[in-house]
N, C-alpha and C positions, 0 to 999 in steps of 0.2 A: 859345381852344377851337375857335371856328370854322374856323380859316386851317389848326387839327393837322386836324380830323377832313376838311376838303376836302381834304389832301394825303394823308390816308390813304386817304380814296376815291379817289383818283386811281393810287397807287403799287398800290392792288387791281384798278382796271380794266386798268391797266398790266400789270402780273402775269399776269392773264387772257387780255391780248391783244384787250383790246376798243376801245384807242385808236391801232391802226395806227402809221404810224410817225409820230406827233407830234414835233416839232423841242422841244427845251429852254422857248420862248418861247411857241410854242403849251401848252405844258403849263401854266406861270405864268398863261397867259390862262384858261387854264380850271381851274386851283385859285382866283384871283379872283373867277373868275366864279361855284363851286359855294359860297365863304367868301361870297358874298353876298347866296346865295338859305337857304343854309344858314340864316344871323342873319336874316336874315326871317322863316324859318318858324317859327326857334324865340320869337322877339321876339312872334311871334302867339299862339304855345301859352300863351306865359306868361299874356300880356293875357287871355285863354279863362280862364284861373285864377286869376287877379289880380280880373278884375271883378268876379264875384258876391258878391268880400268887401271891396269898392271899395278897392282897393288900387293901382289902374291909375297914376293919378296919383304914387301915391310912388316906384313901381317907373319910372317914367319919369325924375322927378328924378334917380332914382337912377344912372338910365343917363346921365346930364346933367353929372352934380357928384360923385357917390362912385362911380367903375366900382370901386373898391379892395374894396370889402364889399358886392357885390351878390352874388356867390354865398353870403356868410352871411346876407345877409338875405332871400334867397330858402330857404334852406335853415331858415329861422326861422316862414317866411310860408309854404309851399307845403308841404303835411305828404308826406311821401316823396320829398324835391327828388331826391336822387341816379337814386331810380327814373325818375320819372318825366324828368329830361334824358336819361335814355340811350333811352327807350322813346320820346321826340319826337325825341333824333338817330335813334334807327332808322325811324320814320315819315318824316322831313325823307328819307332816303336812299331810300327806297321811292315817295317823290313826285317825287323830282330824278334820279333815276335810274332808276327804275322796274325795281327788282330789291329784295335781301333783305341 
């Protein structure tokens, strides 16, 4: 999820003409690099909504030992998951890129 939506940022700055002539391997560096800040911010939103109903800890294991069912158990544990991941990927894009 993170590595699509950094290459979709990239292929629209692209598009726009905001990353100049970037070589092939420059571009891989900085889809890398936006896939890492991307799972950061979002790794945080969750924890922001995870805590208050002390769920931090499971949701950690769960990044640990089951990545295979953590979008169903987040979508079980976090009441409007769907909304709510598209509305922190568009916040994560608006911090990392400082556009919309």
């Amino acid at each position: 999820m993170f590595k699509e939506t950094a290459e979709q940022w990239v292929n629209d700055l692209k598009a726009r003409g905001k990353l100049g002539d970037m070589d092939e391997a420059s571009l891989r560096k900085l889809v890398d690099d936006y896939t890492g800040r991307i799972e950061a911010f979002y790794h945080e939103a969750v924890h922001r909504q995870l805590e208050p109903i002390g769920k931090v800890a499971e949701y950690e294991r769960m990044i640990l030992f089951d990545t295979q069912y953590l979008h169903k158990y987040l979508n079980q544990t976090i009441p409007g998951y769907p909304a709510f991941r598209f509305d922190v990927l568009q916040e994560a894009r608006k911090a990392i890129l400082g556009d919309s």
